[in-house]
C-alpha positions in Angstrom: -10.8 10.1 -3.8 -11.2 6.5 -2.3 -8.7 3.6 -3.0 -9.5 0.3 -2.6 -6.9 -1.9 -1.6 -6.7 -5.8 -1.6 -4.6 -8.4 -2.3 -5.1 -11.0 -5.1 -3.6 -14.3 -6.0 -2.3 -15.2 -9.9 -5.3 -16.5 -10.6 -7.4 -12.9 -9.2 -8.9 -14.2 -6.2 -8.8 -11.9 -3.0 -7.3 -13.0 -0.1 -7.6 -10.1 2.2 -8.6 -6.4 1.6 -8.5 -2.9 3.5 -11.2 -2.6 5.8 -11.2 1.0 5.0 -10.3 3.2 1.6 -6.7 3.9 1.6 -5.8 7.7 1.8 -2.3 8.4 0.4 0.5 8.5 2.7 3.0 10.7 0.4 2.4 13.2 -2.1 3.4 13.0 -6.4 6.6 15.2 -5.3 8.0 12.6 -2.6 8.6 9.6 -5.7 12.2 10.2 -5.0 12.1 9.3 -1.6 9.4 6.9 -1.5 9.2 5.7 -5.3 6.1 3.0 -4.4 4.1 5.1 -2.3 4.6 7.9 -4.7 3.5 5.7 -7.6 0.3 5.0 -6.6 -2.4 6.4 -9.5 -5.1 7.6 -7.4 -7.3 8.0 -10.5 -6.3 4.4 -12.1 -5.4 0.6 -10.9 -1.5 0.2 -9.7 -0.2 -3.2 -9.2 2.8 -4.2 -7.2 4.3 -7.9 -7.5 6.3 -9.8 -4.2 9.7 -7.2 -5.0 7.5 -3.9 -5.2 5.8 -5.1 -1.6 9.2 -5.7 0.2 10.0 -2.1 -1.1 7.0 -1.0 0.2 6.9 -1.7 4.0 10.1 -0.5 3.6 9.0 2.8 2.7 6.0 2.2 5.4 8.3 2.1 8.2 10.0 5.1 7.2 6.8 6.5 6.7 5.4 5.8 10.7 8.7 6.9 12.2 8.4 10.3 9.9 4.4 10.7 11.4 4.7 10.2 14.6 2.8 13.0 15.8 0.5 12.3 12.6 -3.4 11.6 12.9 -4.7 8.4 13.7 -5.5 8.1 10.6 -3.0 7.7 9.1 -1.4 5.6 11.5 -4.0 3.0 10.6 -3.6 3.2 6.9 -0.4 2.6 7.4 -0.3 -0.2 9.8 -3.3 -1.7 7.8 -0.9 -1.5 4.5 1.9 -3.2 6.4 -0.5 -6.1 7.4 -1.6 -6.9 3.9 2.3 -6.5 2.4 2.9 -9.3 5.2 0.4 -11.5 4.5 1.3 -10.8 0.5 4.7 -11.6 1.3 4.3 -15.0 3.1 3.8 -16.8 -0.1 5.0 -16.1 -4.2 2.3 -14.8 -7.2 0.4 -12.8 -4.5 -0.5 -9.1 -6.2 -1.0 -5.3 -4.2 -3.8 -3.9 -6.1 -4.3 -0.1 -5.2 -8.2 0.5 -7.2 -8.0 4.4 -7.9 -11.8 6.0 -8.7 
C-alpha cells in the first residue's frame, strides 16, 4: 500500500511532495483519538483544507511523543508530514492530498 502525499495550490499545482510513500501512522480504530490521521483512505484520494492541516500536526505531535521508541521510520513520516503541513499552512487555498493505490 503506497500513499503519495503532496501539496497543491487551488488551482492544482504542487508545491512540495513526500520524498517517500507515506505509511500510516494510526490504525481505522484510533479515528477517535486522531480523527485526521484515522481518516486517511488508503485505497482512495483524501483531501485536507488549511483547518484539517492545523488539526493534523496536532495530532502529529501527539503522534511522535506516543513513538518515541518507534522505528525510524516512522519518525521520518512523521516529521516529513509536519514539514509539508508547515509549508501548507504559511499561506490560504493550499490542499493535503493523501493519493491511496
Amino acid at each position: 500500500m503506497a500513499i503519495s502525499v503532496v501539496l497543491k495550490d487551488r488551482s492544482g499545482r504542487v508545491l512540495m511532495r513526500l520524498t517517500r510513500s507515506y505509511i500510516p501512522l494510526v490504525s481505522w480504530v484510533d479515528r477517535t483519538e486522531y480523527p485526521i490521521l484515522g481518516h486517511i483512505d488508503p485505497y482512495g484520494n483524501t483531501i485536507y483544507n488549511r483547518g484539517q492541516m492545523e488539526t493534523l500536526m496536532a495530532e502529529l505531535e501527539r503522534v511522535w511523543r506516543a513513538s518515541l521508541d518507534a522505528d525510524d521510520g516512522a519518525k521520518a513520516a512523521i516529521d516529513g508530514l509536519r514539514d509539508v503541513c508547515a509549508e501548507g499552512l504559511k499561506r490560504p487555498h493550499r490542499y493535503l492530498w493523501f493519493l491511496g493505490d
